[in-house]
C-alpha positions in Angstrom: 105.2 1.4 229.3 103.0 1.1 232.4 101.6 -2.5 233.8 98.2 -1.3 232.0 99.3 0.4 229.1 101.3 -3.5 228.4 98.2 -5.2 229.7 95.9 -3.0 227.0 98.8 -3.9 224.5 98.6 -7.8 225.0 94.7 -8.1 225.1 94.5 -6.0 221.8 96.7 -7.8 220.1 96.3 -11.3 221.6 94.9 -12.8 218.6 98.3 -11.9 216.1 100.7 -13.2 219.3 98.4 -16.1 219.7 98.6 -16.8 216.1 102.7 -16.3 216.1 103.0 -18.6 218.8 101.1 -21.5 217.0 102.9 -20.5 213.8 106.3 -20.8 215.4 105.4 -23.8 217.5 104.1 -25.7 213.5 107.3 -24.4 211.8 110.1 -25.4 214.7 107.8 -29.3 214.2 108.0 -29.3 211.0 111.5 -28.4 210.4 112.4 -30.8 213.7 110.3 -33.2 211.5 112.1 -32.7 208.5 115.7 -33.0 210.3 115.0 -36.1 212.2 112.4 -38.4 210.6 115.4 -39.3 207.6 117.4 -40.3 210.3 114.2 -42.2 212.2 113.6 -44.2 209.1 116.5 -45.1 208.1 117.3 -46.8 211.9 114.1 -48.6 211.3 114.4 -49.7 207.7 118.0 -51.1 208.3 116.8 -52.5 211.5 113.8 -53.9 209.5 116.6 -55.8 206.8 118.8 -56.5 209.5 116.5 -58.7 211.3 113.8 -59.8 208.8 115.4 -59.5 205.2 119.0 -60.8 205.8 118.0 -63.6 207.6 115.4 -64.5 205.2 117.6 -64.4 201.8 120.2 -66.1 203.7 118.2 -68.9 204.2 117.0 -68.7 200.9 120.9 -68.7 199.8 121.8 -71.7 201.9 118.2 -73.9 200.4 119.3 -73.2 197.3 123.2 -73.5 197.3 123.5 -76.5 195.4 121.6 -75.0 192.6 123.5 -72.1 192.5 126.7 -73.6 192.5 125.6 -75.7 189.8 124.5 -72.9 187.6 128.1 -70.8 188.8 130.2 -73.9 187.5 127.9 -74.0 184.4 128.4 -70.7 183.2 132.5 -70.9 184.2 132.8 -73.7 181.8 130.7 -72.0 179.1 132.8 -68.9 179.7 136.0 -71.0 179.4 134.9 -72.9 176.3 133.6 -69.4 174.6 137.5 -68.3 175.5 139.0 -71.9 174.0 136.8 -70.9 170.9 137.8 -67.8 170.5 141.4 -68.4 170.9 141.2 -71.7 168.4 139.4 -69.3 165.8 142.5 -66.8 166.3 144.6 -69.4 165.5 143.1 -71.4 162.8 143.0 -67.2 161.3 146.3 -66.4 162.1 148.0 -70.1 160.8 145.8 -69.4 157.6 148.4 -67.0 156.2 151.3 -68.4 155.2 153.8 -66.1 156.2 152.4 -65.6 159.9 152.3 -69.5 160.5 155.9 -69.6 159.1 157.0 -66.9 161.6 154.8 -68.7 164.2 157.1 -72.3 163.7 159.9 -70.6 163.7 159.4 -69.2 167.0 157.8 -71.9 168.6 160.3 -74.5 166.8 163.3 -72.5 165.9 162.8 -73.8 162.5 162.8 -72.3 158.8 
C-alpha cells in the first residue's frame, strides 16, 4: 500500500475510524469510571464521618452520658432482678416436691 492508496483508504473510511476512536475513548471512561469512582467515594464518605459524623455523635455521647448511664444501670438491675426471679421461681418449683427438697437438705445440710 502506497502513501495515496492509505491516504484514499483513511479519507473513505474516516467517519467509521472517527467513530471507533470516540467509541473506545467513552468505553476506556466509563470502565476507568466504573473502577475508580467506588474507591473515590468511599475516601470521601469515610472522610465525610471521620471529620463530621464522629465528632458530632461523640459529642452527643458525652451531653448525654449521664443519661445513658442511668438508663445502662437501670436495665442491669432489671436484668438482675428478672434473673433473682427466675431463679426464686425455680426454687419455690423445685422445693415444692417433696422428694427433691429432701434430696436438696440433704446436700446442702447433710441431713435425712
Amino acid at each position: 500500500m502506497n502513501t495515496k492508496q492509505l491516504t484514499d483508504f483513511l479519507e473513505e473510511h474516516k467517519a467509521d475510524i472517527h467513530k471507533a476512536i470516540k467509541d473506545k475513548i467513552i468505553s476506556d471512561l466509563t470502565a476507568r469510571v466504573g473502577w475508580e469512582l467506588p474507591d473515590l467515594l468511599k475516601k470521601e464518605v469515610d472522610a465525610f464521618y471521620a471529620t463530621e459524623i464522629s465528632p458530632a455523635v461523640r459529642d452527643y455521647l458525652s451531653e448525654n452520658k449521664n443519661s445513658i448511664l442511668e438508663a445502662c444501670i437501670k436495665a442491669c438491675v432489671e436484668a438482675s432482678e428478672a434473673v433473682a426471679k427466675a431463679m426464686v421461681a425455680q426454687v419455690m418449683k423445685t422445693m415444692s416436691d417433696e422428694y427433691k427438697s429432701r434430696e436438696v437438705f440433704k446436700k446442702l445440710f447433710n441431713t435425712f
